[in-house]
C-alpha positions as CSV (number, residue, x, y, z in Angstrom):
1,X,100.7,117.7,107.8
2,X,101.2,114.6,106.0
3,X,104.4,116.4,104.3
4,X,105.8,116.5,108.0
5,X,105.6,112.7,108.8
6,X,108.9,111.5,109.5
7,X,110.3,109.0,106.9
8,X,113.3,107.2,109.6
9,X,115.2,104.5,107.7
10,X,114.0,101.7,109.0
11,X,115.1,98.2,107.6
12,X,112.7,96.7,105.1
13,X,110.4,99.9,105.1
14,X,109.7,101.4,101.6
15,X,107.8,105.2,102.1
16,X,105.1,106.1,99.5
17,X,105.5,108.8,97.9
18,X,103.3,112.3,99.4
19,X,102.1,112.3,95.7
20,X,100.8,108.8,95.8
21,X,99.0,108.6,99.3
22,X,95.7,107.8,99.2
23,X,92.4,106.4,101.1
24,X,90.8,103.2,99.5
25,X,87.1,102.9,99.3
26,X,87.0,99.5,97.3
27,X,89.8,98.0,95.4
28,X,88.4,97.1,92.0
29,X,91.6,95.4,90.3
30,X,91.3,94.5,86.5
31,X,87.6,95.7,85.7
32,X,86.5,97.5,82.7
33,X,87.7,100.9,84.0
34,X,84.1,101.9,81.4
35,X,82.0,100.1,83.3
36,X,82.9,101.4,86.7
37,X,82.6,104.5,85.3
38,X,78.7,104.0,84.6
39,X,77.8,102.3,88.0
40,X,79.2,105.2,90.2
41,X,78.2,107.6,87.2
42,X,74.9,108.8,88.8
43,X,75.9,108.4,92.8
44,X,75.4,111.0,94.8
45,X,78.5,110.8,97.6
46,X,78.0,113.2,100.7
47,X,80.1,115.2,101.8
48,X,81.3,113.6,105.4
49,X,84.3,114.8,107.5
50,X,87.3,111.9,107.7
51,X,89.3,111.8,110.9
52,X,93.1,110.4,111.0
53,X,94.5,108.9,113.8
54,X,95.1,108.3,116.4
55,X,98.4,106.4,115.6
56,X,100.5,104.8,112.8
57,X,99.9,100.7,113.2
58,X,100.8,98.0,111.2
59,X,98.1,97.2,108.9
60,X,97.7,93.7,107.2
61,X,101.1,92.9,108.5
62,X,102.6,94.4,105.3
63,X,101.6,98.2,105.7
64,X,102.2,101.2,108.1
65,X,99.0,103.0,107.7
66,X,97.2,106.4,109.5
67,X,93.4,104.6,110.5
68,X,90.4,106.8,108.6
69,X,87.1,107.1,110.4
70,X,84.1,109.2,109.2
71,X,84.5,107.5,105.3
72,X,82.3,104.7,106.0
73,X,79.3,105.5,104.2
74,X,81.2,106.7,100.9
75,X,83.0,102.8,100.9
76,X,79.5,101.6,101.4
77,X,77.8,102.9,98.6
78,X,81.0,102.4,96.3
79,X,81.3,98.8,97.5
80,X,77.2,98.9,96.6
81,X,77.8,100.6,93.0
82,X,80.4,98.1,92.0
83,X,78.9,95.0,93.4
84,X,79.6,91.9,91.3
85,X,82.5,93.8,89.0
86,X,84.6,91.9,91.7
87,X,84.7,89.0,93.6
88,X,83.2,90.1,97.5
89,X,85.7,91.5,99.8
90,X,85.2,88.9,102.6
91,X,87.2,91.3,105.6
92,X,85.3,94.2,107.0
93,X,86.1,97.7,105.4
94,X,89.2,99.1,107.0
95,X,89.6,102.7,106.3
96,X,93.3,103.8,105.8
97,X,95.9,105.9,104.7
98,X,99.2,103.5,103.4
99,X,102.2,105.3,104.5
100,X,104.7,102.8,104.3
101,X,105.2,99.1,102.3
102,X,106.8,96.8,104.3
103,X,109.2,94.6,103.3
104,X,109.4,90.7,105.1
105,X,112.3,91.4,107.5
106,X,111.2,95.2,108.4
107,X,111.8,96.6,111.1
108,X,109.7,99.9,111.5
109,X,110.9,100.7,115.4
110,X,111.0,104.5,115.1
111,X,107.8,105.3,113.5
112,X,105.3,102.3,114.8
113,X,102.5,103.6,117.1
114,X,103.8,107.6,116.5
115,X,100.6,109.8,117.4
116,X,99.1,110.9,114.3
117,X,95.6,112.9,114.1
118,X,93.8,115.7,111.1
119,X,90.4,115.9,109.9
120,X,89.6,117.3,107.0
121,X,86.2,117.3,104.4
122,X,86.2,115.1,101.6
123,X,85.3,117.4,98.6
124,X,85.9,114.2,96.0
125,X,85.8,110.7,95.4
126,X,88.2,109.5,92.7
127,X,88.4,106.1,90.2
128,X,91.8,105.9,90.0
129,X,94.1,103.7,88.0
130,X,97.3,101.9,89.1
131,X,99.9,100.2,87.4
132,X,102.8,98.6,89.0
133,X,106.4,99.6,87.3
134,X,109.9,98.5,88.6
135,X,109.8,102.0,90.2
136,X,106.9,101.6,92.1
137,X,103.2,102.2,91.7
138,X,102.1,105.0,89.1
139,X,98.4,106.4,89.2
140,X,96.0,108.1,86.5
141,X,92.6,109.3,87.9
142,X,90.2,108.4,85.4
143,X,87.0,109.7,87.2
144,X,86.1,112.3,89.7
145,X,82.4,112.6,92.0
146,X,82.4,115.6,94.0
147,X,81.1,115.5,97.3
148,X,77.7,116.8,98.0
C-alpha cells in the first residue's frame, strides 16, 4: 500500500525511501545502544492494531507524515523503559509515519492532505540505529521484541 503512494515532484520535497519508512516510539539519539538494550530487554510489548490515516499533513513543519493511532501504549512503556537515557521529550507523543523531508522553500501541493488509511498488527518493536551519510539516512536494527 505504502509502495503505491505517489512520489509527485514537488519543489523542496525529498521522499524516503519504502526501505527506510518507519514509526517512532521514542527517539533515543546518542545512548549506549547496550544499555537500551537491557532496559527494554525484559518488556513485554502487546500486540495492539495501528491505524493510518486519515490523511498526509505536514508534521513539525519539516515532514509529510501518514498520522498512527492504536501505538500509544507501546511508546508509553518504551518512553517508560528508557526514562533518563535522554533528556524528557517535553511535546506529547505524536505517532507517525515520515513520508517525506521537507526542504525550507517546499512546496508539497500535489500530495498535502491526500486520503491515506491501512491498519495492520504490529508483530515487532525494533531498536534501531541511524547514521546520517551525504546520501541520506542509513539504518541497522540492533534489537528486536516481538509483540505479545
Amino acid at each position: 500500500m505504502l509502495q503505491d503512494l505517489p512520489e509527485p515532484r514537488d519543489q523542496g520535497v525529498r521522499w524516503v525511501p519504502i526501505a527506510n519508512r518507519h514509526i517512532t516510539l521514542q527517539f533515543l539519539g546518542d545512548v549506549d545502544a547496550e544499555e537500551a538494550i537491557e532496559r527494554l530487554g525484559d518488556k513485554q510489548f502487546p500486540q495492539v492494531e495501528a491505524r493510518l490515516g486519515p490523511a498526509i499533513d505536514v508534521l513539525f513543519e519539516r515532514a509529510l507524515a501518514i498520522p498512527v493511532a492504536g501505538i500509544e501504549t507501546l511508546a508509553t512503556q518504551t518512553r517508560n523503559a528508557t526514562k533518563g537515557l535522554v533528556r524528557p521529550d517535553r511535546r506529547p507523543f505524536v505517532g507517525h509515519l515520515t513520508v517525506a523531508r521537507l526542504g525550507r522553500r517546499a512546496r508539497p501541493t500535489r500530495i498535502l492532505g491526500q486520503m491515506f488509511n491501512a491498519d495492520f498488527p504490529v508483530h515487532e518493536v525494533s531498536l534501531i540505529s541511524s547514521t546520517l551519510t551525504d546520501a541520506g539516512s542509513e539504518y541497522e536494527t540492533l534489537a528486536t521484541w516481538h509483540t505479545r
